[in-house]
mmCIF entry with sequence, helices, sheets and N, C-alpha, C, O atoms, coordinates in Angstrom:
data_MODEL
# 
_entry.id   MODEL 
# 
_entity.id                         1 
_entity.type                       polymer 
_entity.pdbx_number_of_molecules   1 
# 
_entity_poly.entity_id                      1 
_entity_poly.type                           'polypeptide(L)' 
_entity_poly.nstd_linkage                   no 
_entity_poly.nstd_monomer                   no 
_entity_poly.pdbx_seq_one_letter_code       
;(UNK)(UNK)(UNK)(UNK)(UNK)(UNK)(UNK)(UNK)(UNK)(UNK)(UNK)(UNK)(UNK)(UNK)(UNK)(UNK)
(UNK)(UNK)(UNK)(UNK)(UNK)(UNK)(UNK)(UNK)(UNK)(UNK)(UNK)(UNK)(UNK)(UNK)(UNK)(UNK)
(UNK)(UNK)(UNK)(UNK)(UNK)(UNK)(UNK)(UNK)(UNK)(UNK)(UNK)(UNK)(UNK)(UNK)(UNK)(UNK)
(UNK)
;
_entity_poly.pdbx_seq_one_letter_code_can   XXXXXXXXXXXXXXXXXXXXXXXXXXXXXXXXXXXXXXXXXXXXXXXXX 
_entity_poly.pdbx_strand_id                 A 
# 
loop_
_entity_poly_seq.entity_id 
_entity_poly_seq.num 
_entity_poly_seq.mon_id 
_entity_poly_seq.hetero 
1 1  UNK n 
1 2  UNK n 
1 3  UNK n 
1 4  UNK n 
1 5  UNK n 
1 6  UNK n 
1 7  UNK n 
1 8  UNK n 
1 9  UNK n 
1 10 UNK n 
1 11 UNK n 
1 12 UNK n 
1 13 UNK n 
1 14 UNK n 
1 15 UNK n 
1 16 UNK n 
1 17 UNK n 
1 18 UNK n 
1 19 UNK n 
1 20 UNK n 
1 21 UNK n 
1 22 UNK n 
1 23 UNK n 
1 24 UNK n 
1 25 UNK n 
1 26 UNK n 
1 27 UNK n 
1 28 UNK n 
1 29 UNK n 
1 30 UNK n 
1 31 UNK n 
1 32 UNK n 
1 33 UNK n 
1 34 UNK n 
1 35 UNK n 
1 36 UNK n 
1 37 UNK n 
1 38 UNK n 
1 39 UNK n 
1 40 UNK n 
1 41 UNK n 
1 42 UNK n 
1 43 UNK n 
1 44 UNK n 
1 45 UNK n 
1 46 UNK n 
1 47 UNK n 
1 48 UNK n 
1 49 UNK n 
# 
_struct_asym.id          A 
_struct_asym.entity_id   1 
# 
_struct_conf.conf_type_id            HELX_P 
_struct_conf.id                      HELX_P1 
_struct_conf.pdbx_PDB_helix_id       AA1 
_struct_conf.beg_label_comp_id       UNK 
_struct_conf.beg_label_asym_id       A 
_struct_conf.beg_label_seq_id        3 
_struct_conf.pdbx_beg_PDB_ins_code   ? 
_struct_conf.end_label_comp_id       UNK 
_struct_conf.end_label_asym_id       A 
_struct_conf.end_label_seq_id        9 
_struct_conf.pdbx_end_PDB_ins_code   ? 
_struct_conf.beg_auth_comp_id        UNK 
_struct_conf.beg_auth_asym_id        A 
_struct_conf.beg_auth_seq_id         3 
_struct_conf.end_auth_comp_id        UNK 
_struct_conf.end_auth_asym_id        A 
_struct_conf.end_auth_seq_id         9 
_struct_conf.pdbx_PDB_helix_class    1 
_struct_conf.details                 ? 
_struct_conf.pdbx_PDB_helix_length   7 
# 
_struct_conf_type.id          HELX_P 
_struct_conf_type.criteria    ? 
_struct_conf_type.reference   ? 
# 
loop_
_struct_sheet.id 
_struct_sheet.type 
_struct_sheet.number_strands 
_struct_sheet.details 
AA1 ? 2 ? 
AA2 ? 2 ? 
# 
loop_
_struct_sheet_order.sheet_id 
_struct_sheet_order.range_id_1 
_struct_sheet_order.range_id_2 
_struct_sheet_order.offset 
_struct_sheet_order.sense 
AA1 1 2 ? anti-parallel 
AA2 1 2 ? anti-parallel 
# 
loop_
_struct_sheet_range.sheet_id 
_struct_sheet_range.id 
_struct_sheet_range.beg_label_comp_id 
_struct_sheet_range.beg_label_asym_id 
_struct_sheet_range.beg_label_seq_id 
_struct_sheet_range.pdbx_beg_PDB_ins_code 
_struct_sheet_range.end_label_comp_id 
_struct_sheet_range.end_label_asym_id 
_struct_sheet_range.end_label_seq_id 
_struct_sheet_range.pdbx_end_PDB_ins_code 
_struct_sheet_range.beg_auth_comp_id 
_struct_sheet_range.beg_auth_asym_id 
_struct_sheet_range.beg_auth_seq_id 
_struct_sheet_range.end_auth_comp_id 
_struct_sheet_range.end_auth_asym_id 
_struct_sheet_range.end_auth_seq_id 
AA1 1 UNK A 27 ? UNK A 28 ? UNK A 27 UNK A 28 
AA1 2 UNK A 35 ? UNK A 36 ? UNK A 35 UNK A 36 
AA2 1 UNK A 40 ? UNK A 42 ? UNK A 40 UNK A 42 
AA2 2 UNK A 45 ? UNK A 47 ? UNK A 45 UNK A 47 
# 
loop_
_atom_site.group_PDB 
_atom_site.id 
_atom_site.type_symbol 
_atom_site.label_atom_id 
_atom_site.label_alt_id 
_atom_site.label_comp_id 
_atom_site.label_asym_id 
_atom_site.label_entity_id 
_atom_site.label_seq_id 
_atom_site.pdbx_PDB_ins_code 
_atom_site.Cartn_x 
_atom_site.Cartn_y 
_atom_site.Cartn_z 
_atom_site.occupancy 
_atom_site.B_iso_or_equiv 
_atom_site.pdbx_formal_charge 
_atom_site.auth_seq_id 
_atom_site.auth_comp_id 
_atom_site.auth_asym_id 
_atom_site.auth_atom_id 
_atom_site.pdbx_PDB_model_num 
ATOM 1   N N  . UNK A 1 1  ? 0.853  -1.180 0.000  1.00 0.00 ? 1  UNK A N  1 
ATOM 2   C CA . UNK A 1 1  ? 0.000  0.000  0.000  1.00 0.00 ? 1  UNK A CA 1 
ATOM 3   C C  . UNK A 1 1  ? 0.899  1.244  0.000  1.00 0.00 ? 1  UNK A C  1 
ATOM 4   O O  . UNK A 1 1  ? 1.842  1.305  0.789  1.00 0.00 ? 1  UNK A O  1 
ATOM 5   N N  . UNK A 1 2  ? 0.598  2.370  -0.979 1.00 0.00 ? 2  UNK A N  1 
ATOM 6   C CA . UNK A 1 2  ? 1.496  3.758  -1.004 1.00 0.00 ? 2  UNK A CA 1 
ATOM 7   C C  . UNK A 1 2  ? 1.534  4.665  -0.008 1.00 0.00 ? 2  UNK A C  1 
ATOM 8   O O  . UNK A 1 2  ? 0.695  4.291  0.811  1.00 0.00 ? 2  UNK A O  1 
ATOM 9   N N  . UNK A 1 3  ? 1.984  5.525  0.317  1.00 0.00 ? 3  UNK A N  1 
ATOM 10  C CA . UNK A 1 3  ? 1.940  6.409  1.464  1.00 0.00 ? 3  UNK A CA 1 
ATOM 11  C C  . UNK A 1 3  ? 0.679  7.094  1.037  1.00 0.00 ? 3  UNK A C  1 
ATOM 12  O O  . UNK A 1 3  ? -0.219 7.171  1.875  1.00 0.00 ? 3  UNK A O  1 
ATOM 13  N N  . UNK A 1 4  ? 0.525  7.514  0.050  1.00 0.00 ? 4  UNK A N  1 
ATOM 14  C CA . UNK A 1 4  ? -0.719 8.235  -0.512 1.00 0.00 ? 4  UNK A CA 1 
ATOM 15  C C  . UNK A 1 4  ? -2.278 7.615  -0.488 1.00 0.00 ? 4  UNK A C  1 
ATOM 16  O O  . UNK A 1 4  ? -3.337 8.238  -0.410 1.00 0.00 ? 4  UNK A O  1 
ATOM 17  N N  . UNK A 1 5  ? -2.107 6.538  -0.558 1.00 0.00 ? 5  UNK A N  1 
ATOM 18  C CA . UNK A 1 5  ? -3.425 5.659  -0.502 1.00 0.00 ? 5  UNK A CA 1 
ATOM 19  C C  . UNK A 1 5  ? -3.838 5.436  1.026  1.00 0.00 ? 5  UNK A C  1 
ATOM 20  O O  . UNK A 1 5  ? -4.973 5.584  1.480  1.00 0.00 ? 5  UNK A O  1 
ATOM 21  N N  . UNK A 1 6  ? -2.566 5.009  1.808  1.00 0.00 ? 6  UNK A N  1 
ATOM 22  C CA . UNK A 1 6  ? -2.780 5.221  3.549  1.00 0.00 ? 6  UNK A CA 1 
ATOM 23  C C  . UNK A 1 6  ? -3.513 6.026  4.046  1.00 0.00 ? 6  UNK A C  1 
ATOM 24  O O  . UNK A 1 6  ? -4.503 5.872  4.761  1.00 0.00 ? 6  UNK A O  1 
ATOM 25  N N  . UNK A 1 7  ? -2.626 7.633  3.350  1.00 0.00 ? 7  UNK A N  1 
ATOM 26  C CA . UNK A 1 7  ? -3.343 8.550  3.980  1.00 0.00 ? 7  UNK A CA 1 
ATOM 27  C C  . UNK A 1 7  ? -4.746 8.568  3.397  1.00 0.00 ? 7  UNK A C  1 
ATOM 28  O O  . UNK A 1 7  ? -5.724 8.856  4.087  1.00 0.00 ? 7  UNK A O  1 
ATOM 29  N N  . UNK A 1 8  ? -4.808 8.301  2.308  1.00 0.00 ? 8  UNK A N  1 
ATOM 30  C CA . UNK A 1 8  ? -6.198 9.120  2.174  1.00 0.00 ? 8  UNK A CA 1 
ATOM 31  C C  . UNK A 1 8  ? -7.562 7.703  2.320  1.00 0.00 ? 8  UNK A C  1 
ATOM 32  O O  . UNK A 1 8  ? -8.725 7.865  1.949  1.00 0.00 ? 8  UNK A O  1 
ATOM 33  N N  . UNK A 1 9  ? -7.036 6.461  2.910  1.00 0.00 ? 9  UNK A N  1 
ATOM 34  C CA . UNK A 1 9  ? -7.575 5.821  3.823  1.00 0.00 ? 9  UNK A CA 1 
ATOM 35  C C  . UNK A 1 9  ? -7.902 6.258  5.023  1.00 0.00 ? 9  UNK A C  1 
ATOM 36  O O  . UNK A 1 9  ? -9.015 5.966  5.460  1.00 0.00 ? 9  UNK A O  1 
ATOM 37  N N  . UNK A 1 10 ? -7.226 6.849  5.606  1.00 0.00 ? 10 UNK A N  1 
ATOM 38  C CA . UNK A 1 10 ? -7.206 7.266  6.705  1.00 0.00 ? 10 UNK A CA 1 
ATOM 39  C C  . UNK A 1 10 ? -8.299 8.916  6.917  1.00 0.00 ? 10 UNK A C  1 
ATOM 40  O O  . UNK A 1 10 ? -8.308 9.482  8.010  1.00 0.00 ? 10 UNK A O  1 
ATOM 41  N N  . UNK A 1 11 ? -9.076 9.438  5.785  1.00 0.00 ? 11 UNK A N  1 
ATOM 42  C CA . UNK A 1 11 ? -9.043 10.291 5.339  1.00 0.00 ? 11 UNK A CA 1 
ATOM 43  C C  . UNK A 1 11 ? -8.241 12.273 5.764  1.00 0.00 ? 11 UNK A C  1 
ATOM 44  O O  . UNK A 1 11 ? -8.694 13.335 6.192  1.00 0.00 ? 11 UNK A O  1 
ATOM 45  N N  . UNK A 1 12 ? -7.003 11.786 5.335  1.00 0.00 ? 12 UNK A N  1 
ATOM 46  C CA . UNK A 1 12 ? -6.145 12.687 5.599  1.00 0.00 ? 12 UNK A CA 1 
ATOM 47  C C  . UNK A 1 12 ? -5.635 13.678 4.221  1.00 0.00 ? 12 UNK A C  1 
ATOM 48  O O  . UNK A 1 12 ? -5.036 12.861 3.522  1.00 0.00 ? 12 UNK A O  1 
ATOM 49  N N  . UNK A 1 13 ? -5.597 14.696 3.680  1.00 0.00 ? 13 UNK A N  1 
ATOM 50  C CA . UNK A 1 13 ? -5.367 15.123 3.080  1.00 0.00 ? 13 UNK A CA 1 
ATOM 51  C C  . UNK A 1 13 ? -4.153 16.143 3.046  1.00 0.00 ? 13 UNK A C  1 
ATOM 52  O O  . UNK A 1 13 ? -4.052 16.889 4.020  1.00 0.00 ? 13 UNK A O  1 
ATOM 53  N N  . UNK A 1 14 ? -3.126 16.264 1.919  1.00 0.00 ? 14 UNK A N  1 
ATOM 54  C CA . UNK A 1 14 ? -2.091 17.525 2.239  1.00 0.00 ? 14 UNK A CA 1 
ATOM 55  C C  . UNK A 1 14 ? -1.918 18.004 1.170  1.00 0.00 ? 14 UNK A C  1 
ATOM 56  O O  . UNK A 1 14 ? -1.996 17.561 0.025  1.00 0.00 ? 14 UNK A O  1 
ATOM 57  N N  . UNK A 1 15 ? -1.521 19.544 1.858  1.00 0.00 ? 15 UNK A N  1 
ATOM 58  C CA . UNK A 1 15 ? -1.450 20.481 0.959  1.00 0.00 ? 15 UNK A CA 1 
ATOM 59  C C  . UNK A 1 15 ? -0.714 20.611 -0.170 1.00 0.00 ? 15 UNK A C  1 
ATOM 60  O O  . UNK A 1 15 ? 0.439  20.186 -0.237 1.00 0.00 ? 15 UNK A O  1 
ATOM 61  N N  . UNK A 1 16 ? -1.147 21.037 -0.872 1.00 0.00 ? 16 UNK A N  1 
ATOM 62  C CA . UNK A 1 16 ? 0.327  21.232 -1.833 1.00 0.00 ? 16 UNK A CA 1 
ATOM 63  C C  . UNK A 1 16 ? 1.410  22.208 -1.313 1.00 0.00 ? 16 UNK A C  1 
ATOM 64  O O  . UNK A 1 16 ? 1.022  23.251 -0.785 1.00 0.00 ? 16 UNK A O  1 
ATOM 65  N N  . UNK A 1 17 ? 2.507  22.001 -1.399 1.00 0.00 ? 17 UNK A N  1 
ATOM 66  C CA . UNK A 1 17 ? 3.356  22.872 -1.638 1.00 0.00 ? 17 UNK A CA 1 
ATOM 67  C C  . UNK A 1 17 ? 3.109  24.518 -1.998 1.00 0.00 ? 17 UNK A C  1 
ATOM 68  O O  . UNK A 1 17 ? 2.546  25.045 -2.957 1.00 0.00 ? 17 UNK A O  1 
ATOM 69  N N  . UNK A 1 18 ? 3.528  24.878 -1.252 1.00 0.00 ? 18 UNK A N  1 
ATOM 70  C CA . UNK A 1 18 ? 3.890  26.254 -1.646 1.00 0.00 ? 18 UNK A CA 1 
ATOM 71  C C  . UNK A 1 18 ? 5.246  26.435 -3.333 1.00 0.00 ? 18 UNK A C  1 
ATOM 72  O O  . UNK A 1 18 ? 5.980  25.600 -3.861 1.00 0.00 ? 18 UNK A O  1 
ATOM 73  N N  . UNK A 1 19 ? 5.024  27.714 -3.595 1.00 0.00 ? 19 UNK A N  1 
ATOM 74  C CA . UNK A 1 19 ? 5.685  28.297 -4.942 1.00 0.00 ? 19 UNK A CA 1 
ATOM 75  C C  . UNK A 1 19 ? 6.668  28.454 -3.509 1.00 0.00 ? 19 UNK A C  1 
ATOM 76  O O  . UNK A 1 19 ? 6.419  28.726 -2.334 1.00 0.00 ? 19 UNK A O  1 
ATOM 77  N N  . UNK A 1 20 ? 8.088  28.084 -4.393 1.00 0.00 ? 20 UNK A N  1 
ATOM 78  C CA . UNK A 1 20 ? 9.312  29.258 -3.939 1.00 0.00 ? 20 UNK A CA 1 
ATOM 79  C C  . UNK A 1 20 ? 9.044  30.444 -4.125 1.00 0.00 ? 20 UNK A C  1 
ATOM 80  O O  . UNK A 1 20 ? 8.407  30.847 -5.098 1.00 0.00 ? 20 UNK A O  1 
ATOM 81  N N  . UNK A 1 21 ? 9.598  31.322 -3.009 1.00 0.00 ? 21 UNK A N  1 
ATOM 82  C CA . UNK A 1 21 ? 9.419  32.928 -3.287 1.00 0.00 ? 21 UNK A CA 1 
ATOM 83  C C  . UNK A 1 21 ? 10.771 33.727 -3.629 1.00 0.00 ? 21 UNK A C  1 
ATOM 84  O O  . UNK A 1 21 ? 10.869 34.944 -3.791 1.00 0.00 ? 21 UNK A O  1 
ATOM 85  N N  . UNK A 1 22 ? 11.955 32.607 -3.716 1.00 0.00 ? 22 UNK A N  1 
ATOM 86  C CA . UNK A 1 22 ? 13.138 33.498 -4.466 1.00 0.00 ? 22 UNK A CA 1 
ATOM 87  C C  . UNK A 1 22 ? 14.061 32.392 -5.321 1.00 0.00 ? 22 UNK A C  1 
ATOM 88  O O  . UNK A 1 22 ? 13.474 31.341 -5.577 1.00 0.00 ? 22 UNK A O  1 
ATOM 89  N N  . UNK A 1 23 ? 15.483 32.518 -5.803 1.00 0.00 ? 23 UNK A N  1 
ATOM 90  C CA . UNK A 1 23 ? 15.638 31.952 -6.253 1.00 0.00 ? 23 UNK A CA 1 
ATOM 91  C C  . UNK A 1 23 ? 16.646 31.331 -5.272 1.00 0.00 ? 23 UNK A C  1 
ATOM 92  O O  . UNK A 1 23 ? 16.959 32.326 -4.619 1.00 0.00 ? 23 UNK A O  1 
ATOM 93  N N  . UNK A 1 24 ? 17.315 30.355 -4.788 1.00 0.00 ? 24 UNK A N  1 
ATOM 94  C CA . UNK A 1 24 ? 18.118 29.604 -3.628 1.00 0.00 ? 24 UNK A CA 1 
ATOM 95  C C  . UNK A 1 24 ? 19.090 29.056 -4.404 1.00 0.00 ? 24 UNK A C  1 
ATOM 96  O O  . UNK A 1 24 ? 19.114 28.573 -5.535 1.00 0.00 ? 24 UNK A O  1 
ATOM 97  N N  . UNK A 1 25 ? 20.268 29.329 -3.128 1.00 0.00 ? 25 UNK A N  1 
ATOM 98  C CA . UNK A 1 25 ? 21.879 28.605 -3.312 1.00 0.00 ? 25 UNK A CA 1 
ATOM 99  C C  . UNK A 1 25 ? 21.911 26.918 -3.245 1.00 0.00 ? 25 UNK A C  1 
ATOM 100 O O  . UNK A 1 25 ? 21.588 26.365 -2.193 1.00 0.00 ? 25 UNK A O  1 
ATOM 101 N N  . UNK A 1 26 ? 22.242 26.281 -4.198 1.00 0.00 ? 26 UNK A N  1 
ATOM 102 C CA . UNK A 1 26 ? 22.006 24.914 -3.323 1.00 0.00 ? 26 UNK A CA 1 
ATOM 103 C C  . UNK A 1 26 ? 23.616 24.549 -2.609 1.00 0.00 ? 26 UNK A C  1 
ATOM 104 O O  . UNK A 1 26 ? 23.764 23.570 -1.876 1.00 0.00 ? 26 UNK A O  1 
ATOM 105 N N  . UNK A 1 27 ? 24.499 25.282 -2.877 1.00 0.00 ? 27 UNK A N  1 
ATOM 106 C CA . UNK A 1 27 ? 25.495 24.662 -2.011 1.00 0.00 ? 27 UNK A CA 1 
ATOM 107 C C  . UNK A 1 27 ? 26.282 26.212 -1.927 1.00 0.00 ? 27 UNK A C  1 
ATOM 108 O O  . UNK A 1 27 ? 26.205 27.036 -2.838 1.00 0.00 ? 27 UNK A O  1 
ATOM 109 N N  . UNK A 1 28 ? 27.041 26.426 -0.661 1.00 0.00 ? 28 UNK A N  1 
ATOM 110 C CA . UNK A 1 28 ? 28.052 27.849 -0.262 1.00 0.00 ? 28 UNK A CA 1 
ATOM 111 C C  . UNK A 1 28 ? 29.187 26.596 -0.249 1.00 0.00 ? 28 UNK A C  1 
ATOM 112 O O  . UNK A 1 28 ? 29.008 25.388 -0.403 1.00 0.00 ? 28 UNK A O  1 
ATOM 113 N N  . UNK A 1 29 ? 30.413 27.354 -0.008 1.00 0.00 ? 29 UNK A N  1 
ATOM 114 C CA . UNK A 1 29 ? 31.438 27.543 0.642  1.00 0.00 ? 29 UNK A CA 1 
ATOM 115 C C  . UNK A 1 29 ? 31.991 27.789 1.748  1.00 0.00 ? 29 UNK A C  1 
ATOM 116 O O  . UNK A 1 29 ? 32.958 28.351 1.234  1.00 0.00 ? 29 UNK A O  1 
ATOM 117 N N  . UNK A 1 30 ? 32.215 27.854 2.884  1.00 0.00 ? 30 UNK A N  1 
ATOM 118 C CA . UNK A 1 30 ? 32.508 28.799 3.672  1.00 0.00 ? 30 UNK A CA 1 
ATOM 119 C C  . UNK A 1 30 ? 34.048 27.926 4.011  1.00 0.00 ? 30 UNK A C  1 
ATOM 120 O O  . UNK A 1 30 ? 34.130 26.801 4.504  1.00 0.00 ? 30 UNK A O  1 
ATOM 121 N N  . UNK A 1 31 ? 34.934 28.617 3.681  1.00 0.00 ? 31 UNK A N  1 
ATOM 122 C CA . UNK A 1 31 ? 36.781 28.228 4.614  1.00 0.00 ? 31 UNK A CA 1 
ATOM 123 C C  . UNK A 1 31 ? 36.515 26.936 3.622  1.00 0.00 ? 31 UNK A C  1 
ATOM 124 O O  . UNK A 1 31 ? 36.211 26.992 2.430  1.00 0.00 ? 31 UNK A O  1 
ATOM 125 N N  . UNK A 1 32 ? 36.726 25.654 4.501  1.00 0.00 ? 32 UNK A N  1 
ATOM 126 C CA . UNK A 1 32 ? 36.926 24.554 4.633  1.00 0.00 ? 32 UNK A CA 1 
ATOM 127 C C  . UNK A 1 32 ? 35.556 23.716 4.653  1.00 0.00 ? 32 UNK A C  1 
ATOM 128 O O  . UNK A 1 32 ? 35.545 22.498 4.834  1.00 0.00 ? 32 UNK A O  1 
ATOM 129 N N  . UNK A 1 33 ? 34.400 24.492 4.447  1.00 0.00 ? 33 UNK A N  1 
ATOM 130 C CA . UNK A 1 33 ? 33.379 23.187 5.060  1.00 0.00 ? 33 UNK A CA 1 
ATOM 131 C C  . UNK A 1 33 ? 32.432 23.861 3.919  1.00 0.00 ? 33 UNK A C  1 
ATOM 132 O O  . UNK A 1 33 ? 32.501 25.047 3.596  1.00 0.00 ? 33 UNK A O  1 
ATOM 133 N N  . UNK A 1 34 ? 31.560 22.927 3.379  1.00 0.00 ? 34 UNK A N  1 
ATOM 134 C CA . UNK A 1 34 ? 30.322 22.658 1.992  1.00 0.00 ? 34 UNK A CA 1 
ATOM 135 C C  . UNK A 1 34 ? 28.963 23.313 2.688  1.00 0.00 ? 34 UNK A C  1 
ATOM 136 O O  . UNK A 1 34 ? 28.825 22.816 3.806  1.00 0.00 ? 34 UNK A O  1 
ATOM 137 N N  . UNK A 1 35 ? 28.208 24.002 2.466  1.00 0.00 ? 35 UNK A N  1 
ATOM 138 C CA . UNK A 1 35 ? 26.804 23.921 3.571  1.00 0.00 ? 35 UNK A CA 1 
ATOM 139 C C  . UNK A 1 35 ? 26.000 23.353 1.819  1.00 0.00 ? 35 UNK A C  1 
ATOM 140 O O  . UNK A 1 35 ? 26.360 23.762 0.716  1.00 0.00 ? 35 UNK A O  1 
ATOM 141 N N  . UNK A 1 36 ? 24.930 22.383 2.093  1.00 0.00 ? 36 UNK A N  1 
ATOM 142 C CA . UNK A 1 36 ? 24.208 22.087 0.996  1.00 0.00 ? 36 UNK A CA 1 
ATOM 143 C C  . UNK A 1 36 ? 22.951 22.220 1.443  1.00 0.00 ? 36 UNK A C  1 
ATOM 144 O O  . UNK A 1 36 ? 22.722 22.111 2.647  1.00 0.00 ? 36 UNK A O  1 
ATOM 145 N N  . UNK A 1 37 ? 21.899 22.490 0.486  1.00 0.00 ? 37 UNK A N  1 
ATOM 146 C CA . UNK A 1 37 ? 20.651 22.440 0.567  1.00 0.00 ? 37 UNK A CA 1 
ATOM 147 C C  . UNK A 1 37 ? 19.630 21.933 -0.536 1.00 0.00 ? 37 UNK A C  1 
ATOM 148 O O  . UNK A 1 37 ? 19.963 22.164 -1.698 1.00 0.00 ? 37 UNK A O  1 
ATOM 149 N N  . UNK A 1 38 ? 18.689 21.416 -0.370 1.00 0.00 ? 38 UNK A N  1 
ATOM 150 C CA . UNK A 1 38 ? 17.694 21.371 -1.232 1.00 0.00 ? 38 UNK A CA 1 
ATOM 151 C C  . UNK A 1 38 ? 18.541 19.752 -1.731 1.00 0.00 ? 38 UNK A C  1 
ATOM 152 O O  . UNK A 1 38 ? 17.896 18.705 -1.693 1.00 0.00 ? 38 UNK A O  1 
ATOM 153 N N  . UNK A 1 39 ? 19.125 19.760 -1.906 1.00 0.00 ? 39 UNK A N  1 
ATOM 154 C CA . UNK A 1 39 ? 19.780 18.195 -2.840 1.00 0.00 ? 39 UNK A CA 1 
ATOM 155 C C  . UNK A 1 39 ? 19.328 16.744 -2.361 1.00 0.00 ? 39 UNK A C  1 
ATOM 156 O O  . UNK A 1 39 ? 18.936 16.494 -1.221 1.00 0.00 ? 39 UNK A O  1 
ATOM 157 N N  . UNK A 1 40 ? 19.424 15.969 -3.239 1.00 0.00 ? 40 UNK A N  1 
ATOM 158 C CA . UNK A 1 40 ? 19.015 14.562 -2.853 1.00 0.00 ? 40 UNK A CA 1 
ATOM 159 C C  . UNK A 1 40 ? 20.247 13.742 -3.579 1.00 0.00 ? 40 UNK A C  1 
ATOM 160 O O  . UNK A 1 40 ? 20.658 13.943 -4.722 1.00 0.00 ? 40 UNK A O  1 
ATOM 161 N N  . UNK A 1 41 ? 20.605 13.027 -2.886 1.00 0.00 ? 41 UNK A N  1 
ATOM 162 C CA . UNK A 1 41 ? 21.851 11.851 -2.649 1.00 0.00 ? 41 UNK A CA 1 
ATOM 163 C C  . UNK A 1 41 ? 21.591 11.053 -3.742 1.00 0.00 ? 41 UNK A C  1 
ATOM 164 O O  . UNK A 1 41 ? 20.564 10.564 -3.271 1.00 0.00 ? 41 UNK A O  1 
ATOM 165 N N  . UNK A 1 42 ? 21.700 10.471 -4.934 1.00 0.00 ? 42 UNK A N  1 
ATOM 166 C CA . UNK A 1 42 ? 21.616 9.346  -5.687 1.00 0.00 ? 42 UNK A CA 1 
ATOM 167 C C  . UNK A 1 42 ? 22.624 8.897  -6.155 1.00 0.00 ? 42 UNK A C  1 
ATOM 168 O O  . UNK A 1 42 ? 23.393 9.724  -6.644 1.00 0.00 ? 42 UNK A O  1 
ATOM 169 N N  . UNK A 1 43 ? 23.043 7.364  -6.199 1.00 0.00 ? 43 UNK A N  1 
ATOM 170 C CA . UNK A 1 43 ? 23.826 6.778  -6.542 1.00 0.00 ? 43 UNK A CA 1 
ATOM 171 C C  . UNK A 1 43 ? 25.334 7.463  -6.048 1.00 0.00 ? 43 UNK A C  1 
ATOM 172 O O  . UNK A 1 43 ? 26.307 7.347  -6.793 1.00 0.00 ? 43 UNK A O  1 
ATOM 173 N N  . UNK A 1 44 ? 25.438 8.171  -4.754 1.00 0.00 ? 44 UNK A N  1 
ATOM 174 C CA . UNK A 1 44 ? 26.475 8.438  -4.028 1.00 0.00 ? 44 UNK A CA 1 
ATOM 175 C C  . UNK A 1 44 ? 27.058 9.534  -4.582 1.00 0.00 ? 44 UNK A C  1 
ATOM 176 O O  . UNK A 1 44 ? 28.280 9.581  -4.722 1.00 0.00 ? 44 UNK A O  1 
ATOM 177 N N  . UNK A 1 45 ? 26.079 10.747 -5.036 1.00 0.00 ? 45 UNK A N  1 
ATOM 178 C CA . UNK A 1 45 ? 26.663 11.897 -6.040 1.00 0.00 ? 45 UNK A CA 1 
ATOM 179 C C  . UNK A 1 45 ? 25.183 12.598 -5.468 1.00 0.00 ? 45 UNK A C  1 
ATOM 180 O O  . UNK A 1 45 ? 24.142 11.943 -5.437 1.00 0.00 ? 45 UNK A O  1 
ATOM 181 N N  . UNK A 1 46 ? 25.284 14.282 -4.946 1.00 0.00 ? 46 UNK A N  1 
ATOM 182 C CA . UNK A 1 46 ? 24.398 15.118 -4.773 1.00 0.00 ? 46 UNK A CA 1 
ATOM 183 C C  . UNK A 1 46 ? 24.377 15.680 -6.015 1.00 0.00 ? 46 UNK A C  1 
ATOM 184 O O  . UNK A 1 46 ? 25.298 16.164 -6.674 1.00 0.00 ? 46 UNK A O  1 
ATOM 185 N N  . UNK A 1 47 ? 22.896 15.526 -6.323 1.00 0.00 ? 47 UNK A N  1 
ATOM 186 C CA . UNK A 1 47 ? 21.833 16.432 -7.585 1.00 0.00 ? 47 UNK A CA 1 
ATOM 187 C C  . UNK A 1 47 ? 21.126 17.106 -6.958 1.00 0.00 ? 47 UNK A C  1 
ATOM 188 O O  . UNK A 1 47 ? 20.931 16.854 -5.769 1.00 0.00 ? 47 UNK A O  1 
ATOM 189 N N  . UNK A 1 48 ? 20.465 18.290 -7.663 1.00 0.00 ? 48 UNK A N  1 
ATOM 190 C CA . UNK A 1 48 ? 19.674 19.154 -7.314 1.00 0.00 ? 48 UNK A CA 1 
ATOM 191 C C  . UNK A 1 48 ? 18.342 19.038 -7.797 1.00 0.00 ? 48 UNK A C  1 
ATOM 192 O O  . UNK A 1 48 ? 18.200 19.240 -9.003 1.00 0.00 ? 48 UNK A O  1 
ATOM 193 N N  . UNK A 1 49 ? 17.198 18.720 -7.035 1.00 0.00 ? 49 UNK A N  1 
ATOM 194 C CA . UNK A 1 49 ? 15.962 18.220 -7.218 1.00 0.00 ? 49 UNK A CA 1 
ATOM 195 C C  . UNK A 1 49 ? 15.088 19.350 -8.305 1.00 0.00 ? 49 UNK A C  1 
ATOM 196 O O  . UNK A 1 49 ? 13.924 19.117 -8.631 1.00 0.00 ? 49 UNK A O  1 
# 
């Protein structure tokens, strides 16, 4: 059974998503250390969703 069919067994409903309201960094720099965001891990290599 899907997560989606659960819920709406359950009768639970969710929202959609909001629009982004700017445009976002997915990865800084700072010195020595990566900060990442928004990315998803596949096959042991970060992409940007």
């Amino acid at each position: 059974m899907s997560v989606e069919s659960t819920l709406a067994s359950h009768g639970i409903t969710l929202p959609e998503a909001a629009a982004p309201v700017a445009n976002y960094v997915p990865a800084v720099i700072s010195g020595s250390l990566l900060f990442i965001s928004g990315q998803l891990c596949l096959d042991g290599r970060f992409k940007s969703h």
